[in-house]
N, C-alpha and C positions, 0 to 999 in steps of 0.2 A: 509542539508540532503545529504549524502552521497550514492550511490549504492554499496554495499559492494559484491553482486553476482549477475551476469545475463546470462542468456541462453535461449536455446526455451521454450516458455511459462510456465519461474521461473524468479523470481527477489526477492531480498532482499533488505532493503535499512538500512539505519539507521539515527538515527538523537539524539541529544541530547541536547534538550530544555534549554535555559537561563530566568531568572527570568521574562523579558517581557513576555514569552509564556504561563504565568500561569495561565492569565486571560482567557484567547482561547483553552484550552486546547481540546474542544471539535472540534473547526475547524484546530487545530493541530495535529492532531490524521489521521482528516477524510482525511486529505490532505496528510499524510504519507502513507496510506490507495489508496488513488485516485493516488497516482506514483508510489505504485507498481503493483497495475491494471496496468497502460499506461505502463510500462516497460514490463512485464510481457507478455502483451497481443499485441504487435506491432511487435514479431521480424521475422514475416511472408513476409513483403514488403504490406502489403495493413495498411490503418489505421484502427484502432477497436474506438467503442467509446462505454463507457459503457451506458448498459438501465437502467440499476436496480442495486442500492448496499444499500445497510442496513447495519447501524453501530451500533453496543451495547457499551456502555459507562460503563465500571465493577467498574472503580477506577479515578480519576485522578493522573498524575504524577505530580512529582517534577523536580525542577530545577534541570539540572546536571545528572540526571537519564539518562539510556541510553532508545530509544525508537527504537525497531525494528519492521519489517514484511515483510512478505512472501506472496508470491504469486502464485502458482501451477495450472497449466490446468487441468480443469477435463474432460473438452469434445471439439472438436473442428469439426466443419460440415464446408459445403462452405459456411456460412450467420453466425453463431453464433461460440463463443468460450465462454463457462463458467470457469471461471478461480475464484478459493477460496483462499480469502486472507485470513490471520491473521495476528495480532499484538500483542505486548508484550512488558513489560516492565522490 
């Protein structure tokens, strides 16, 4: 996995799966998913830790395909930050 952009509460990352990851494809998604939350959502100086994330599974990829996502603050208070990812392939 690669970070290909970061700034205050944005990240991209990218990654681009090999034949072992075909079987996992679902905890290889969620896991690209879970660091650009933490990227995304840390560049304040205090740690965040996420409550709640929900993943929808549209397709599985292939080997070799490129896998992206983003990350974007939608609200930020003194206690919570909700920050919406997406993913693509």
């Amino acid at each position: 996995m690669k970070l290909t952009k970061l700034g205050p509460g944005t990240a991209e990352p990218e990654l681009i799966p090999d034949d072992r990851m075909l079987n996992s494809h679902g905890a290889i998604i969620f896991s690209l998913v879970d660091s650009v939350f933490a990227a995304g959502s840390n560049p304040y100086g205090k740690i965040a830790i996420g409550t709640t994330t929900n993943v929808n599974y549209f397709s599985a990829f292939k080997s070799s395909e490129i896998l992206t996502a983003s990350a974007k603050e939608k609200k930020k208070t003194s206690q919570t930050l909700l920050v919406q990812n997406r993913s693509r392939k």
